[in-house]
Structures are given as C-alpha cells and as structure tokens.
C-alpha positions as CSV (number, residue, x, y, z in Angstrom):
1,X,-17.2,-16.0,-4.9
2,X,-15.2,-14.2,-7.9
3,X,-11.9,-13.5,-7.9
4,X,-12.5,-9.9,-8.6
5,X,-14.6,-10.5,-5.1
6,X,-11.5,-11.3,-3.7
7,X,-9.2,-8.6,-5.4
8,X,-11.1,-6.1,-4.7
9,X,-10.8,-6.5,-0.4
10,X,-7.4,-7.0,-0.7
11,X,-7.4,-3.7,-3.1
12,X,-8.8,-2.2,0.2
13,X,-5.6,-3.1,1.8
14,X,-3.0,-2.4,-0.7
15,X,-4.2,-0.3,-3.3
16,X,-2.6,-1.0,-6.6
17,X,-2.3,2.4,-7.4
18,X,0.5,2.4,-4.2
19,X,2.5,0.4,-6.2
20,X,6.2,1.8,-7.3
21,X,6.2,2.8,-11.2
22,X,8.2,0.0,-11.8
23,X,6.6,-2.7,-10.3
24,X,4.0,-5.4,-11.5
25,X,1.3,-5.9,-9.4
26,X,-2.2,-6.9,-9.4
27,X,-4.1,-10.1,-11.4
28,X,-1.2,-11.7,-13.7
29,X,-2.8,-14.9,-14.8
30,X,-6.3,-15.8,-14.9
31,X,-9.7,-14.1,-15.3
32,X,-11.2,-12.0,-12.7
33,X,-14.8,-13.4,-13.4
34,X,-13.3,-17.0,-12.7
35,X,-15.0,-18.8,-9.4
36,X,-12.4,-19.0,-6.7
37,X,-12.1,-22.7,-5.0
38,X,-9.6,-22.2,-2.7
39,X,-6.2,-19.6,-2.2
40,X,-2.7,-20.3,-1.5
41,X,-0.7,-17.7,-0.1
42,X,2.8,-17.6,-0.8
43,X,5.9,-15.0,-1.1
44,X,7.4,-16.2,-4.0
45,X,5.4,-18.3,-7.2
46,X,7.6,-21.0,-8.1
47,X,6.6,-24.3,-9.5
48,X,6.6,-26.1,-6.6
49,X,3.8,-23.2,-5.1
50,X,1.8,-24.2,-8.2
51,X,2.2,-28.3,-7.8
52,X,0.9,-27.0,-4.0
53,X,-2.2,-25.7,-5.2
54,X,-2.9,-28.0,-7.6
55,X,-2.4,-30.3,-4.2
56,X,-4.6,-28.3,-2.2
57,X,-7.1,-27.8,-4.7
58,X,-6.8,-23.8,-5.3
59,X,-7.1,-21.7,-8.0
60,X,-5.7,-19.0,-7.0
61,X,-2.6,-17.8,-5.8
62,X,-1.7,-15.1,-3.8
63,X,1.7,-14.1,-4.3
64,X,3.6,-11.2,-2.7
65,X,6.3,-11.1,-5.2
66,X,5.5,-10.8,-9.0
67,X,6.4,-13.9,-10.5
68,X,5.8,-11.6,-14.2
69,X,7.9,-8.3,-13.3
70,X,9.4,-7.5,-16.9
71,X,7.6,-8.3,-20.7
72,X,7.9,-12.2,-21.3
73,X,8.6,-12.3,-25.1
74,X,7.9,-15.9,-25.4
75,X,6.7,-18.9,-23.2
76,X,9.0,-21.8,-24.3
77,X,9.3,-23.1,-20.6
78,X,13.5,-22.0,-20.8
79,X,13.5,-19.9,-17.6
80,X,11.4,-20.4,-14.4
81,X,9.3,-17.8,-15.0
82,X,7.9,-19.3,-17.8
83,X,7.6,-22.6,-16.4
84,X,5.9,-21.1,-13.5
85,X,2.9,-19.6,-15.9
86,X,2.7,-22.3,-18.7
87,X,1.5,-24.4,-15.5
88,X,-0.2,-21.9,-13.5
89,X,-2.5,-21.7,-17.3
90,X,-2.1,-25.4,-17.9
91,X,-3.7,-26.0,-14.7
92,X,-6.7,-22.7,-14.6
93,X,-4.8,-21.4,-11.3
94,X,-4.8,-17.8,-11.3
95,X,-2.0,-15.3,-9.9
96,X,-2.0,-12.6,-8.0
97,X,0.9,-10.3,-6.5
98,X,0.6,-7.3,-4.2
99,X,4.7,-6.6,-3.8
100,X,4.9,-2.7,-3.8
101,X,1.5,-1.9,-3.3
102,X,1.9,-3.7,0.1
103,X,5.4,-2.3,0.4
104,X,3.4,1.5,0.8
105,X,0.5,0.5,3.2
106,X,1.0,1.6,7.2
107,X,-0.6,-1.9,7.9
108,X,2.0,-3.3,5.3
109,X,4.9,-5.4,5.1
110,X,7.0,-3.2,6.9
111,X,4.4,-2.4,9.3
112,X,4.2,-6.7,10.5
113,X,8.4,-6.2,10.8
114,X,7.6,-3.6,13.6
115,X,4.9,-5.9,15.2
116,X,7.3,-8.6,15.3
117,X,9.7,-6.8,17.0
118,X,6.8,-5.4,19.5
119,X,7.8,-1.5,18.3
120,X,5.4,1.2,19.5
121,X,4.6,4.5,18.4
122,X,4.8,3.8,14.7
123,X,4.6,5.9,11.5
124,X,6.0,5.7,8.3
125,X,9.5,6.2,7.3
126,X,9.5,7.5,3.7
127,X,5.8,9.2,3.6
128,X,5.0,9.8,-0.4
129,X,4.4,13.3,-1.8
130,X,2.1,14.0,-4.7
131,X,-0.1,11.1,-3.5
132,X,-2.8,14.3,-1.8
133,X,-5.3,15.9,-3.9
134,X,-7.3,19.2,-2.8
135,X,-10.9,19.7,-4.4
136,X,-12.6,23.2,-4.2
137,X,-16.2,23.8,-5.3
138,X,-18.9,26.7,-4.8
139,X,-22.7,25.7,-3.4
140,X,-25.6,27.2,-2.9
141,X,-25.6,26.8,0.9
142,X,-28.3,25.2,1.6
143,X,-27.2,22.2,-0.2
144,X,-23.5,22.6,1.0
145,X,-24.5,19.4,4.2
146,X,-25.9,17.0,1.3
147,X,-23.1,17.9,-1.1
148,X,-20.8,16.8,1.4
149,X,-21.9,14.3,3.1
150,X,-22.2,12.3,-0.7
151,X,-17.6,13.4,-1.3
152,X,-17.4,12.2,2.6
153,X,-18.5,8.8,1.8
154,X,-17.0,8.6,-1.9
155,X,-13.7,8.6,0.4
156,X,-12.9,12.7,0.3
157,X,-11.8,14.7,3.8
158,X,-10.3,11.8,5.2
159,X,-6.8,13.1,7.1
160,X,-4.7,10.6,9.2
161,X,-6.9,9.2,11.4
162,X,-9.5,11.4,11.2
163,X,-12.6,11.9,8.5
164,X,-15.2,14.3,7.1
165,X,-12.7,16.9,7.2
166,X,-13.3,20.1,4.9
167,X,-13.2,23.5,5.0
168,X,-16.1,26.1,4.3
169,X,-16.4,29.2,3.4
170,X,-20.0,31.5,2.8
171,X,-19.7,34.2,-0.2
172,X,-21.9,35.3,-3.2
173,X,-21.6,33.5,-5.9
174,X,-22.9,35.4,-9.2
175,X,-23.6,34.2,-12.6
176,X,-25.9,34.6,-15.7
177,X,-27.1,32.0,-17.6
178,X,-27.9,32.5,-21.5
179,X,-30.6,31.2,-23.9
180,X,-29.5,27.8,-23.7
181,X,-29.1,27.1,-20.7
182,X,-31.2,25.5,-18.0
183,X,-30.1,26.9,-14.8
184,X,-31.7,25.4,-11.9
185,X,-31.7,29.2,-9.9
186,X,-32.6,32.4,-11.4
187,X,-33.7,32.3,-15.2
188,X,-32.1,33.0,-18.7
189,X,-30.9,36.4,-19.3
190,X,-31.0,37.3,-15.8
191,X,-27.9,37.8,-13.5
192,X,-28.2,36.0,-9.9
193,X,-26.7,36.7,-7.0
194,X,-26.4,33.6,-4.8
195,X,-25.1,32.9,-0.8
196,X,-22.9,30.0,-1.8
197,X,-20.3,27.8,0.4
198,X,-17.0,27.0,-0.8
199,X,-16.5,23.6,0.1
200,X,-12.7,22.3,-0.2
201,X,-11.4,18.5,0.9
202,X,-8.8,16.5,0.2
203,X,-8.3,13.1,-0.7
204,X,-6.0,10.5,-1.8
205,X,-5.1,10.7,-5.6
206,X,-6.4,7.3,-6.7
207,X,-9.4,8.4,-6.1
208,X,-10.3,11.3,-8.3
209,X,-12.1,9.6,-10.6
210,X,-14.5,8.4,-8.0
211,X,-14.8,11.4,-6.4
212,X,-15.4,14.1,-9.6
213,X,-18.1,11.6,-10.5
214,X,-19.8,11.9,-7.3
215,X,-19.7,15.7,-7.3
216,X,-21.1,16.2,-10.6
217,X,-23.9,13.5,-9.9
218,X,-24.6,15.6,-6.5
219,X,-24.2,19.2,-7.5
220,X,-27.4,20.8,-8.0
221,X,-25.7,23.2,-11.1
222,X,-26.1,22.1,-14.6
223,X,-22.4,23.5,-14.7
224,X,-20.6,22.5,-11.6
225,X,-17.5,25.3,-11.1
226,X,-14.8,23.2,-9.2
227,X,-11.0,23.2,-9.2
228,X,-8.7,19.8,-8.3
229,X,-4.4,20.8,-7.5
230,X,-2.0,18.4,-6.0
231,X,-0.3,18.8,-3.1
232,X,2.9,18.4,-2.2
233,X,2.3,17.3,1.4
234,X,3.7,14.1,2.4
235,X,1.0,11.9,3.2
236,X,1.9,9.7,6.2
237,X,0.0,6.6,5.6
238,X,1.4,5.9,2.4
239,X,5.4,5.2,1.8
240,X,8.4,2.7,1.9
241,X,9.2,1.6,6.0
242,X,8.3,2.2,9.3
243,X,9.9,3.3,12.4
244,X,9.0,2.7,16.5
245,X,10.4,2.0,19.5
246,X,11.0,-0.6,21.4
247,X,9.7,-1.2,24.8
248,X,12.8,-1.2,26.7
249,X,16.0,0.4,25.4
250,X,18.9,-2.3,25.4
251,X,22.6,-2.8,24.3
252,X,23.4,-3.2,20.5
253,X,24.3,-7.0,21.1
254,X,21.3,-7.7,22.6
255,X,19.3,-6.5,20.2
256,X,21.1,-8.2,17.4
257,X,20.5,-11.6,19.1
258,X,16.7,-10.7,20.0
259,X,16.8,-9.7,15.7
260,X,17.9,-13.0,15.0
261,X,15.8,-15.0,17.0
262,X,12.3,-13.3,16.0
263,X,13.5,-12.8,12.0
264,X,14.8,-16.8,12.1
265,X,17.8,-16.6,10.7
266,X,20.9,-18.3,10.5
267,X,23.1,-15.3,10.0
268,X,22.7,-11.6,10.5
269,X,25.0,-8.7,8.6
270,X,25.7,-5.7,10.6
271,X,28.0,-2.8,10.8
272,X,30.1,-1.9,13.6
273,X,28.6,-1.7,16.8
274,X,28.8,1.5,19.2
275,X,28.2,1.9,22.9
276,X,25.1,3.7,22.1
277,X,21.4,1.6,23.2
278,X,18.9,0.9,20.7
279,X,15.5,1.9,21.5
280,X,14.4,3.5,18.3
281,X,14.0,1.7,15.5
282,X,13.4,1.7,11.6
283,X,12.4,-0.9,9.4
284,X,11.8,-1.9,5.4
285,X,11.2,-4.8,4.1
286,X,12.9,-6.3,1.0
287,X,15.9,-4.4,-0.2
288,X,16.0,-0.9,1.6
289,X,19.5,0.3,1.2
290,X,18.2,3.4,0.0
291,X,16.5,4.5,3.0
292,X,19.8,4.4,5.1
293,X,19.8,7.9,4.7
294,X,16.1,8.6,6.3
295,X,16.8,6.0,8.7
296,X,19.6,8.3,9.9
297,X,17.6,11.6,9.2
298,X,15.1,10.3,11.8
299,X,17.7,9.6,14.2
300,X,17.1,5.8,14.3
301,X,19.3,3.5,16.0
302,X,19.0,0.7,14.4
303,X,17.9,0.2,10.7
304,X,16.6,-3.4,9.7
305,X,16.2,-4.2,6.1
306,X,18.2,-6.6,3.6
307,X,20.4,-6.6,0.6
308,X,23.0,-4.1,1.5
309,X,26.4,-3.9,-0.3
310,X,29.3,-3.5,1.1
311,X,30.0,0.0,0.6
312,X,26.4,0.4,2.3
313,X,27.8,-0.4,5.1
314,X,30.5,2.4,5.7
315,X,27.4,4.9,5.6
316,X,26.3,4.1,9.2
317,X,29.4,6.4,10.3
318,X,29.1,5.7,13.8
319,X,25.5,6.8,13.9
320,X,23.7,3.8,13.3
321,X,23.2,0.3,13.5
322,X,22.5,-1.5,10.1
323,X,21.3,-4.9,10.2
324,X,20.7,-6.9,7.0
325,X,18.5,-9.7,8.0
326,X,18.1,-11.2,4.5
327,X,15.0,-10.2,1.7
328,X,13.4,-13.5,2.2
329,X,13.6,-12.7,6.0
330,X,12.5,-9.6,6.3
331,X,9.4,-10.6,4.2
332,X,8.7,-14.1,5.2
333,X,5.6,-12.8,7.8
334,X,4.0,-11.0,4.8
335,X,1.9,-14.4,3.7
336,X,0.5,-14.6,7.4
337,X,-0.3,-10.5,7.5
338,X,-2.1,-12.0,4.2
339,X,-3.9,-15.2,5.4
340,X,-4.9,-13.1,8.5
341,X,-6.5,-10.3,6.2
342,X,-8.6,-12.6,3.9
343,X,-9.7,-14.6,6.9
344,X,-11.6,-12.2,8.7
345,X,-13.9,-11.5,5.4
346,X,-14.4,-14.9,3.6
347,X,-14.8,-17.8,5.4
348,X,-16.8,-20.0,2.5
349,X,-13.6,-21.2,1.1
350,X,-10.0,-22.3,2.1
351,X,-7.3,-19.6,2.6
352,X,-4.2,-21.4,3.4
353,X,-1.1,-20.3,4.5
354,X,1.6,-22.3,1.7
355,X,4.1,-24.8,3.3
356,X,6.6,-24.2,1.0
357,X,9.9,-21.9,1.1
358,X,10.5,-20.0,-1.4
359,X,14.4,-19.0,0.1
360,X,16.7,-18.9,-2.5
361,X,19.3,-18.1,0.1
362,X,20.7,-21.1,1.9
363,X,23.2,-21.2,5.0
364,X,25.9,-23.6,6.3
C-alpha cells in the first residue's frame, strides 16, 4: 500500500479542495509513491508525535492540524516547526493534515462534536456558496440514457441525499457541418435537423475537470455544444459547523455540566445564563467566534466552539448561550473520527490512535 493509496480514501472524506483559502492541507512531507508501514494519528505534529512513530514503527502521520501552515524560509531547527520536519525527513516519516478540509465535511469535525453530544436532526451551520456547478448540453436523444448514465457515475446530479438527478428537455437541434468537418449525423454541406435532449446536472465544483472529460469522451459530436455557470446556492453538505438538538430539552446549568463531562475539561467559559432551556444546539470546532452570528440567526440556544474573546462574549445579548470549551477540546475526538475512517478500508497495516497530547493549554 502507497501513501497516495491512503490519501486518496481519506480525499473521499475530506476533499482538499474543501479546505479554507488560507489553510495548508494535504501531503506536507514525504512522497506519495513511498510504501506505508504503519499510521499514527494525531491532532497536532510535535516532536514527541514523531519520537511516537518512530516508536511504533510508522511512516506516516496523520495530522489534523498543519504542522507547515505559512512558507518556512529556512530549516535551522530554531522553532518547533522546524524541529518537527528536520526529524519527520531525518527519519522517512511522512505528514499529512486534513485541518479545513475536515472542518467543511457533514461527517467532519464538527459533525463528531454533535455525536458526542447525542444531537439529532443535523445539518450544517454555515453551508458554502459557489461550491455548485450547473452543466447544460444538447444530445441526440437516443443517446441522451448512455450520455448520462457515464456524468451520473463521474459524480454529476448528485443533490443532498439523493443522485442521478438531471433535468431533460426534447427540441431540434440544427447545425451544418463544412468541408472539414466529420460530423457523425448528416453530411458536409448539408443542414440537419435533429430531436436532441437537453441534459442539465449539477455537481460539486472540484469536480469539473472530471466531469468535462467524461462528457467529451462520451458525446457522440465531434464538437460537443455545452455550457458550465456557478451557482450561488448554498450547498448543505459543505461548510464550517453543525447544528441539532438534543434529545431532551434541559436547564442551561445542566447542560453546561453534561458539556463538561463529555468535552473533558477542567474548565468551561460561558456567558450569562438565562432562564431559557437548551434543546437546540450549534457547534464548530476550533476557533468559531465568527459564527456567533449564524449561531444566533438559526435561533440556537447554545453555541459550543472555542477561542472566544472577551468582547465575544457580550454578543450573546441575552439570546444565547456561548460556551468555549477550549480548541484542543473541541477537537480532541477528530483523531478517533480518523482512526475509525481508515479502519474500515485497510486492515494490512497498523492504524493507531497516538497516545500523546498535544494540549498546549494546561489547568490548575
């Protein structure tokens, strides 16, 4: 097994593509062709998660966070960041990080906060726009079924949870091929008037490539008329957070307490609590002060995420319940939503779940 075996599952998951425009994401160190011995999973790569592997006898290392996230100018082994990959290459152990990418998946980060918490009727919080794609194309109809069957499986007319969507139209398509041309109906110099379907789908934008390359392969045109325009739909499976409810509504101190016990942690931050019961709930992992506002425009509750200031605080007005659990918290089930992931495809190999915390936060 390659690593690029490996990368490309967990690219099934969390497509890189997901990733925020700032981010860093995907294979850091190491060479995708390089045979994998074992994987370590981990949220943070410090040097201590590389000693591990080298321990455990992995070559790879699965890392939520990017230990790389800006240009490294030199590698002098002055910071920790540079430490971390003059060993990681020292030692041929390869990194990988997910971070964002992860971040925008429904069956992310955010999404194993709300199974932690036992929330139900789920969807995401911030949905992307500009992440749809519509393609429209003309057919002679009797090769409209094939035509679509080969964009259904390159991943087109998939909505939500529902596939092979599209949406057909039957016209006359005319055209009139010159001297050079080959056309595959009518001949040269002649015009020809054709029944025609007009086959449109949508898909997710990281696929276009994919997906134009199918079409042309599996149009019978030598010229293939089609037209591809974003959308500006949101597109629910793909965004920062998640919201659900919880099973039985209960009072604000309650739920605090019940938050502390399942996110183990030492110390929670909150704003003032109301008489108000919490039964709906929104989550984010990492540092999601800037979804307070959606949090509220969804009418949540409660919001659960980390790193709030102090003037974040005053923005729950009354009207919600923040709760900063801590970043390292709020992530800290994202290595098992991993492990859990890997181990239902390869089983040839160790996939293990690292020992080590990677907290920089400590309590007393």
């Amino acid at each position: 097994m390659k690593i690029k075996d490996i990368t490309n599952y967990l690219e099934q998951l969390a497509p890189l593509p997901f990733a925020e425009d700032f981010d860093n994401v995907g294979l850091l160190i190491g060479s995708p062709n390089t045979t994998v011995n074992g994987i370590l999973v981990t949220l943070d790569t410090l040097e201590k998660t590389v000693d591990e592997a080298i321990q455990k006898g992995c070559n790879l290392i699965l890392s939520f966070h990017p230990i790389i996230f800006s240009g490294l100018k030199k590698l002098n082994g002055n910071s920790y960041v540079e430490k971390v990959v003059l060993k990681a290459i020292k030692n041929d152990i390869a990194i990988y990080a997910t971070h964002t990418a992860l971040d925008n998946v429904n069956r992310g980060v955010s999404a194993k906060m709300c199974e932690i918490l036992s929330l139900k009727n789920t969807k995401t919080l911030l949905p992307k726009k500009g992440m749809l794609k519509k393609l429209t194309t003309y057919v002679p109809s009797k090769e409209a079924g094939p035509l679509r069957k080969k964009l259904f499986e390159a991943g087109a007319g998939n909505i939500g949870n529902y596939d092979n969507c599209s949406f057909n139209t039957t016209g006359t398509g005319t055209f009139h091929a010159n001297e050079n041309a080959n056309p595959v109906l009518g001949k040269r110099g002649e015009l020809v008037h054709e029944e025609e379907t007009c086959i449109t789908v949508t898909f997710i934008a990281y696929l276009e490539t994919a997906i134009i390359k199918c079409l042309l392969e599996n149009h019978p045109y030598e010229e293939v008329a089609y037209e591809v325009i974003t959308l500006d739909n949101s597109y629910q499976d793909i965004g920062m957070g998640m919201q659900g409810e919880l099973e039985q509504e209960m009072d604000a101190k309650t739920f605090l307490k019940e938050v502390k016990t399942k996110f183990k942690t030492k110390c929670i931050r909150h704003s003032a609590i109301a008489n108000t019961p919490i039964k709906k709930v929104a989550v984010l992992g990492g540092s999601g002060a800037f979804a307070i506002g959606q949090a509220k425009k969804q009418k949540a509750d409660a919001y659960i995420s980390a790193d709030f200031k102090y003037h974040d605080f005053f923005k729950a007005e009354n009207e919600i319940l923040l709760v900063d659990v801590g970043h390292y918290e709020s992530e800290q089930f994202t290595k098992n939503l991993l492990v859990d992931y890997l181990r239902k495809k390869f089983s040839t190999f160790a996939i293990i779940l690292s020992e080590e915390s990677t907290n920089p936060i400590y309590y007393i």
